[in-house]
C-alpha positions as CSV (number, residue, x, y, z in Angstrom):
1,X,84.0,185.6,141.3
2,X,85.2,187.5,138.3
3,X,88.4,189.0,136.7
4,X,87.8,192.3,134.8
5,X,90.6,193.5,132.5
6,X,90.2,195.5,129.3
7,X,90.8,194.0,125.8
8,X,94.7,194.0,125.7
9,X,96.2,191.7,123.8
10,X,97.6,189.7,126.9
11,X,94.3,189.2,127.8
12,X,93.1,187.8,124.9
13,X,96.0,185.1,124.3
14,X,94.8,181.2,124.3
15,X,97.4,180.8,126.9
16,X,95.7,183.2,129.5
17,X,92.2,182.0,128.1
18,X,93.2,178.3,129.9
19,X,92.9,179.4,133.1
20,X,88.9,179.9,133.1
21,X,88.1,176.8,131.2
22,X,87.9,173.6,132.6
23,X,85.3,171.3,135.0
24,X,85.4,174.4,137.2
25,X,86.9,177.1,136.7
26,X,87.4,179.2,139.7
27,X,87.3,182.2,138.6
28,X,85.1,183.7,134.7
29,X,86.9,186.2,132.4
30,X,85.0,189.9,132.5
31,X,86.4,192.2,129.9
32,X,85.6,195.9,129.5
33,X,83.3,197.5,126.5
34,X,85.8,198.6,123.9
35,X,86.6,202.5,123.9
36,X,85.2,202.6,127.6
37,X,88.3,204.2,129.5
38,X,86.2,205.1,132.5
39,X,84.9,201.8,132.9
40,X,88.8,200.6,133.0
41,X,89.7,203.5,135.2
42,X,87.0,202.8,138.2
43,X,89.0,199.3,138.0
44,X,92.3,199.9,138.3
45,X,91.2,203.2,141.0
46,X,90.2,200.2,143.0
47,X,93.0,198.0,142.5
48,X,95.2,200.6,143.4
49,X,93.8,201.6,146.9
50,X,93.4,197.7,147.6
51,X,97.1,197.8,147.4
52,X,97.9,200.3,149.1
53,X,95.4,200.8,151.7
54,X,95.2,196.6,152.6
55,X,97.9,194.5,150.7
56,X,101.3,196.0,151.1
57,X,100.8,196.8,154.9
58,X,101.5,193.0,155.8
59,X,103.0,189.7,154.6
60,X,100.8,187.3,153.0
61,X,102.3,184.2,152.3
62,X,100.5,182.6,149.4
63,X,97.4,182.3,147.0
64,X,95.2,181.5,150.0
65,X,96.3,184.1,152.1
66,X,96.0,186.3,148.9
67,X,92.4,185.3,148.6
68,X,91.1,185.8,152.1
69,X,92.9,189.4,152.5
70,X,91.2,190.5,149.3
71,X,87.7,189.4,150.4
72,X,88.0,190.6,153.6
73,X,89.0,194.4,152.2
74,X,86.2,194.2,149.9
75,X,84.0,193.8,153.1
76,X,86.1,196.7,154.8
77,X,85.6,199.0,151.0
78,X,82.0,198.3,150.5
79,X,80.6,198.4,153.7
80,X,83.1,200.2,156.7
81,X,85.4,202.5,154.7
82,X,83.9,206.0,154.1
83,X,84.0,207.0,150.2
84,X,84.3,211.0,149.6
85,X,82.6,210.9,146.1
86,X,79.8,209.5,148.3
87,X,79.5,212.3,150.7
88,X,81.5,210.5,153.1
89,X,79.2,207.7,153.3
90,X,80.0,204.1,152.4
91,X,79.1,202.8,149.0
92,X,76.9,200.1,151.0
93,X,74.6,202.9,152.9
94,X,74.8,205.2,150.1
95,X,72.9,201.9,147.8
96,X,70.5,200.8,150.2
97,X,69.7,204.9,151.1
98,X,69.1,205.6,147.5
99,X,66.9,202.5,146.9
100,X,64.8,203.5,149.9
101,X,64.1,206.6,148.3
102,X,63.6,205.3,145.1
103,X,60.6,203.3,146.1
């Protein structure tokens, strides 16, 4: 599993660095291209609806809890939730559809 941010200084401390080093690190450090906005965009876009469309509709207790509700709406986003942009389909049929007709 990765975390994507853009280049921002907070990201780039020694201090933040610490937490994917180590005998295993649970999580490796993505960043955006520089000067790519849109990549940064789709991000946060996503971030935003997992909020509010999954996290601040219940409690969750701790990092655990965190962990499993995020995994479990990336199921829901990729593969149940419908996408507009994708013609109402979900990103998962719209893939596997286009790489059908691809080949």
């Amino acid at each position: 599993m990765a975390l994507v941010s853009d280049n921002g200084p907070c990201f780039r401390s020694g201090t933040f660095a610490g937490l994917f080093t180590g005998d295993d690190p649970l999580l490796r450090h993505v960043r955006t291209r520089v000067r790519s906005p849109q990549t940064n965009g789709v991000i946060e876009r996503f971030s935003g609806t997992l909020k509010y469309e999954h996290l601040y509709r219940g409690i969750i207790g701790d990092g655990d809890a965190l962990d499993m509700e995020v995994h479990r709406y990336r199921h829901i986003y990729n593969s149940i939730r419908p996408h507009q942009a994708l013609s109402n389909q979900t990103p998962q049929h719209a893939y596997l559809c286009g790489r059908r007709s691809s080949t």
